[in-house]
C-alpha positions in Angstrom: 29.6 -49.2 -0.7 28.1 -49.0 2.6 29.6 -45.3 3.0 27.9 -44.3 0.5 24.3 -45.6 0.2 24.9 -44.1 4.5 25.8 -40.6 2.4 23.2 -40.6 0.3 20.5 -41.6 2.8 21.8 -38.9 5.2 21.6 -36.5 2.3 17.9 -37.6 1.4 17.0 -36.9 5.3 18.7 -33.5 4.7 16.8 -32.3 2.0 13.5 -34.0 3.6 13.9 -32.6 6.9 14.9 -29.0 4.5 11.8 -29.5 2.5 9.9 -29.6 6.1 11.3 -26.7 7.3 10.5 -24.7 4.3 6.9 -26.2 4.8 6.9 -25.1 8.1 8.3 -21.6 7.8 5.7 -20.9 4.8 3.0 -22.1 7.0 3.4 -19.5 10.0 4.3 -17.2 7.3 0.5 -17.6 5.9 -1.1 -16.8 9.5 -0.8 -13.5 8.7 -1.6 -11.9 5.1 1.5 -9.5 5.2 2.0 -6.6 3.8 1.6 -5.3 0.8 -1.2 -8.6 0.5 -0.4 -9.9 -3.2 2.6 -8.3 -5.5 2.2 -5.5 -8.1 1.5 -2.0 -8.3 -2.3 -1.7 -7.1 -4.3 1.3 -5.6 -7.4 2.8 -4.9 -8.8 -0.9 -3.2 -12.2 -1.5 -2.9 -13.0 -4.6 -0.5 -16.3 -6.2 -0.2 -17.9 -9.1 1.3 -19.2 -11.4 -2.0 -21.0 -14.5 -1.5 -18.9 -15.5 1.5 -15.8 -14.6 0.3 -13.4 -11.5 0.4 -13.1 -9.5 -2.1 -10.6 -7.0 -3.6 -11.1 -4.6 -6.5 -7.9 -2.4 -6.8 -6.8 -0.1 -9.6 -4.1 -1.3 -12.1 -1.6 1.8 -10.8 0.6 2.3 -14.3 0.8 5.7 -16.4 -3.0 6.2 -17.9 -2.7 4.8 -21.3 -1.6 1.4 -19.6 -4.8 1.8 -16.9 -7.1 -0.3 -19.2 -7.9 -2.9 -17.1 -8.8 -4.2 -13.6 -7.6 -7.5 -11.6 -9.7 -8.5 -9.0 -8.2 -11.1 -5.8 -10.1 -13.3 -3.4 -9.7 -14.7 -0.3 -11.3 -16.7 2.2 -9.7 -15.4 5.4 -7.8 -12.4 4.4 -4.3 -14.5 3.9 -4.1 -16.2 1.0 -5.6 -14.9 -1.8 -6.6 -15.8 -5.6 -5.9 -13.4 -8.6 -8.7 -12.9 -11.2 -7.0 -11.5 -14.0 -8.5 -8.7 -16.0 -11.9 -9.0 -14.8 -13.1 -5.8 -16.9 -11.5 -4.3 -19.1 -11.3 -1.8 -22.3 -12.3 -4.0 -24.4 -15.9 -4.6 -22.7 -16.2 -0.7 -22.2 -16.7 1.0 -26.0 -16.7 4.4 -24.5 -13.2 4.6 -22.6 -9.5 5.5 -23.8 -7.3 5.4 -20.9 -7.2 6.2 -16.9 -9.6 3.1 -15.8 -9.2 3.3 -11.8 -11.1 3.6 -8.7 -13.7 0.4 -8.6 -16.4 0.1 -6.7 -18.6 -3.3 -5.9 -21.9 -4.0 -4.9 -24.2 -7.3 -5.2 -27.7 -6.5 -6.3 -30.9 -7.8 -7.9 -28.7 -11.2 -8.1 -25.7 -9.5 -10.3 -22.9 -8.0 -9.6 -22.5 -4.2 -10.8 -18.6 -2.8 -10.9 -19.1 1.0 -11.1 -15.4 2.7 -12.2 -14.0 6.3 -13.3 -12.6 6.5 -16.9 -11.0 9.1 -19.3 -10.1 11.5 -16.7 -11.9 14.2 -18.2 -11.3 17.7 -17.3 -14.3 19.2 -18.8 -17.7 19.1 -19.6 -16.8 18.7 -23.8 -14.9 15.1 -23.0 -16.6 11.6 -23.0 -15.5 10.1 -19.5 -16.7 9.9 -16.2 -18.9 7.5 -14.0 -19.6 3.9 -15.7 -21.2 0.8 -14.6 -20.3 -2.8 -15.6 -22.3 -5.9 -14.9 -21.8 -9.3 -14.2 -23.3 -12.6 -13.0 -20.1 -13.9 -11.3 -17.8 -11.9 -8.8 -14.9 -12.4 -11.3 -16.2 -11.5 -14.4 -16.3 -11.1 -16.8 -18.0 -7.4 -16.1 -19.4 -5.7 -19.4 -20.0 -2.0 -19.9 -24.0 -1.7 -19.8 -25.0 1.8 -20.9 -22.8 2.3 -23.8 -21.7 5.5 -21.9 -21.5 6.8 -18.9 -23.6 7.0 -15.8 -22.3 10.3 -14.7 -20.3 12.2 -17.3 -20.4 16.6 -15.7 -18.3 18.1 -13.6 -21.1 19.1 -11.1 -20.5 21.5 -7.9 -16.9 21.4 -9.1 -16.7 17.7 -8.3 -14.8 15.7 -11.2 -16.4 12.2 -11.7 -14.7 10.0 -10.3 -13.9 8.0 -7.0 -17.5 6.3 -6.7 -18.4 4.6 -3.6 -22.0 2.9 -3.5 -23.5 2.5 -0.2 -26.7 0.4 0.7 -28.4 2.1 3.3 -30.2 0.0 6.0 -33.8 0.9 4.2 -32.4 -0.4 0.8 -32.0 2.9 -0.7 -29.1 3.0 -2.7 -26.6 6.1 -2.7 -23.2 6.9 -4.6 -20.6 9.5 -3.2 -18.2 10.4 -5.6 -15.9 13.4 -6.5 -12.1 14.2 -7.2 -10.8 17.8 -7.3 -11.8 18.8 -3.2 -15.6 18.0 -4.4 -17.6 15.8 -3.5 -21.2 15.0 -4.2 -24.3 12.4 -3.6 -26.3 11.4 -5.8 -29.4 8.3 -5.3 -29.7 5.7 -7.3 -32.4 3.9 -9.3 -33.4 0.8 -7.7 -31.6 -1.6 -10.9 -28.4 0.8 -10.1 -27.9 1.9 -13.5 -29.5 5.5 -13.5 -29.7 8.2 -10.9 -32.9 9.8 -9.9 -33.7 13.4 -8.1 -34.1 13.3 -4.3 -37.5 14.0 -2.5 -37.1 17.6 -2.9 -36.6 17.4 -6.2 -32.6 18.1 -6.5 -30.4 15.4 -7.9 -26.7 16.3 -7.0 -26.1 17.6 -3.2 -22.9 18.4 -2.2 -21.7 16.9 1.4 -18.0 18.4 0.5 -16.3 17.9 4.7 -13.2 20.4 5.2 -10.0 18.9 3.6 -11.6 16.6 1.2 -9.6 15.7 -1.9 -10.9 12.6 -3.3 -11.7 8.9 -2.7 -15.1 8.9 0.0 -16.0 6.1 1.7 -19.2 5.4 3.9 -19.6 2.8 6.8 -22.5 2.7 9.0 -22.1 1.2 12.9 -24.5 1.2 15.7 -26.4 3.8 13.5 -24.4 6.3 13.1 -22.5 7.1 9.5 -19.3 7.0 9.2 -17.8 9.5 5.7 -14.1 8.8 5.3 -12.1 10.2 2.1 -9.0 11.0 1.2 -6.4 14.5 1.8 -3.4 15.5 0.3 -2.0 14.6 -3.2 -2.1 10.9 -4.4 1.5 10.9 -5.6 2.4 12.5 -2.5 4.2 11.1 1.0 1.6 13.3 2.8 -1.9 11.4 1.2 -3.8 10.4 4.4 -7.3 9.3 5.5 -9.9 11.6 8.0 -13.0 10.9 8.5 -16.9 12.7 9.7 -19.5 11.2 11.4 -23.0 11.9 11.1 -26.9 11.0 12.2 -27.6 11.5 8.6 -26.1 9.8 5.0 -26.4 13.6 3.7 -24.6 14.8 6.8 -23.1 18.0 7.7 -20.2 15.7 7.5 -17.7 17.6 10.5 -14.3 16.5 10.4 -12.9 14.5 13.1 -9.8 13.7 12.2 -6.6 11.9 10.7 -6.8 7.8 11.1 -4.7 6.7 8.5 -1.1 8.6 7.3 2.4 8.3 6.1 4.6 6.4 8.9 9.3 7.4 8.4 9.0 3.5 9.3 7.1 1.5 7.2 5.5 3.7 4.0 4.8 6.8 2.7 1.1 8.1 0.2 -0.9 6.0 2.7 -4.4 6.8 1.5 -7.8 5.9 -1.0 -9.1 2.8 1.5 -12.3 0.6 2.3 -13.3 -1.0 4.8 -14.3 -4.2 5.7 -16.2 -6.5 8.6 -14.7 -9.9 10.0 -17.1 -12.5 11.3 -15.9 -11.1 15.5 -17.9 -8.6 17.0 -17.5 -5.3 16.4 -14.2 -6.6 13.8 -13.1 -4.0 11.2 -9.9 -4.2 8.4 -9.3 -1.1 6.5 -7.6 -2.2 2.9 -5.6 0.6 1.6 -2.5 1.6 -0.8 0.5 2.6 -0.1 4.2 3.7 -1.6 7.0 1.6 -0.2 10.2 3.3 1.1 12.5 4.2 -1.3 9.9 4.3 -3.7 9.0 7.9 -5.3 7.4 7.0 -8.4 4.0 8.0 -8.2 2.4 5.0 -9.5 4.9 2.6 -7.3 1.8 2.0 -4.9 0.4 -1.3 -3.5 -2.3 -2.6 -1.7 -2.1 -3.2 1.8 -4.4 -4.5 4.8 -4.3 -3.3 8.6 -6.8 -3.7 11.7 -9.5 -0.8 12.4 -10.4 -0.1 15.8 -13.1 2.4 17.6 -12.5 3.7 20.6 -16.0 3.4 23.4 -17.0 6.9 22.2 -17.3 5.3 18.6 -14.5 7.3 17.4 -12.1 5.9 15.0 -8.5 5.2 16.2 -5.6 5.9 14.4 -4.5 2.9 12.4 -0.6 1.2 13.1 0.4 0.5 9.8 2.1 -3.3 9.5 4.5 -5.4 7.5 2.5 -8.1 8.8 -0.8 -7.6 8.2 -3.7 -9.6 10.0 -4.6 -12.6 11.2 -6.8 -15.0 9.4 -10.5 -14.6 9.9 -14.3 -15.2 8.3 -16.9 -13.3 6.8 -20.0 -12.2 8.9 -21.7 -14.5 6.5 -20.1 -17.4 7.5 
């Protein structure tokens, strides 16, 4: 009897001291985020910084009948992170068919605005384009708010889509967009939901940099601008990031070079990013997808996070893509 109430204790201690270690080993597992940061196909990421909190808006990567909706994740620290299912989605948008993708986030006049491509039109007869959803909450839900879209032309050869909306430091509001090795900027209204013509009286300029495909992105630091966007094909190992920088937000944008690309050892189609700031000085994180090795479906992308150094010239370095991703850290709010 004795043997075995000693068996079963010892076997109690086992599973204890096993439970621990599992504990344990998920713990230092959780100091960094890892990469790709939460499972399922996801692309075309769009971070921001929303009421103290990290954000992530990613595309829904599936065939374009199944892109009807967006997820959105959370995090306090860039580790663990909290999914907000569908936070917009076809049924909140009366204009769209298929091919929702490409979000990007902003926080004004106390909402929150979700601007997205949809339809993938490939002319000027199709309803698609540009559309803006609101909201009063960072998860939703976001509602169409025109009944149509904001930007629905192919203008300078620039298909509507890949929006990036960037707050200049004088409040002025500006949207890059543009697929198809175009790309254009437009201002917008001051309530985000129209565009209005420049001071010389034009409303699209084109800022098209050598190599351009798609997905722009705009970061300004220590007063300079910094345009990134995307090369090569998005279903291709050779999709990569460059980047221009400029005194201006209208440029000329001059190419500088490659900082983000395909790597034999960790992933291939390493491309459409953002970029955000940690509460350290001069602390960047570029959130981007990518397609795993082994993986050759085009849609087999996911989304990934990595550090983002400059160099003392205020170039960008090239990026060392991780499996394990970053160290917790804060907003610049916090």
């Amino acid at each position: 009897m004795k043997l075995k109430k000693l068996t079963i204790y010892c076997l109690a201690l086992f599973c204890a001291s096993s439970s621990l270690y599992a504990q344990s080993g998920e713990e230092v597992q959780k100091k960094r985020s890892g990469n790709p940061i939460f499972p399922g196909w996801y692309a075309d990421p769009e971070g921001v910084v929303l009421d103290g909190k990290f954000w992530i808006y990613p595309t829904y990567s599936a065939p374009y009948d199944e892109q009807t909706f967006m997820d959105a994740y959370s995090s306090p620290d860039l580790v663990h992170w909290t999914k907000h299912p569908r936070v917009l989605s076809k049924e909140n948008i009366p204009w769209l068919r298929r091919a929702l993708w490409a979000p990007a986030v902003i926080e004004a006049n106390d909402r929150y605005y979700l601007f997205f491509g949809g339809n993938d039109i490939q002319n000027n007869s199709e309803i698609g384009g540009i559309g803006v959803a609101v909201a009063d909450n960072p998860a939703g839900p976001f509602k169409d708010v025109l009944g149509k879209p904001l930007i629905d032309k192919i203008v300078n050869g620039a298909q509507p889509i890949d929006q990036f909306v960037f707050r200049d430091d004088d409040g002025t509001y500006y949207m890059y967009y543009g697929g198809w090795g175009h790309c254009n900027i437009v201002k917008l209204s001051p309530d985000l939901l129209g565009v209005v013509p420049f001071d010389d009286g034009t409303v699209y300029k084109e800022v098209t940099p050598q190599d351009y495909v798609e997905g722009p992105f705009m970061l300004k630091r220590n007063g300079k601008y910094y345009f990134m966007w995307s090369e090569g094909g998005w279903g291709s190992p050779d999709y990569r990031v460059a980047y221009a920088i400029a005194d201006s937000p209208f440029g000329p944008f001059h190419r500088e070079g490659i900082i983000l690309q395909q790597d034999a050892g960790v992933a291939t189609g390493a491309g459409h990013h953002s970029v955000v700031r940690g509460k350290g000085k001069d602390e960047w994180y570029i959130i981007y997808h990518r397609r795993p090795l082994g993986e050759t479906a085009a849609n087999s992308r996911a989304t990934c996070i990595d550090r983002m150094y400059f160099d003392k010239k205020g170039k960008i370095k090239p990026v060392r893509m991780t499996f394990e991703g970053v160290k917790a850290t804060q907003t610049p709010l916090d």
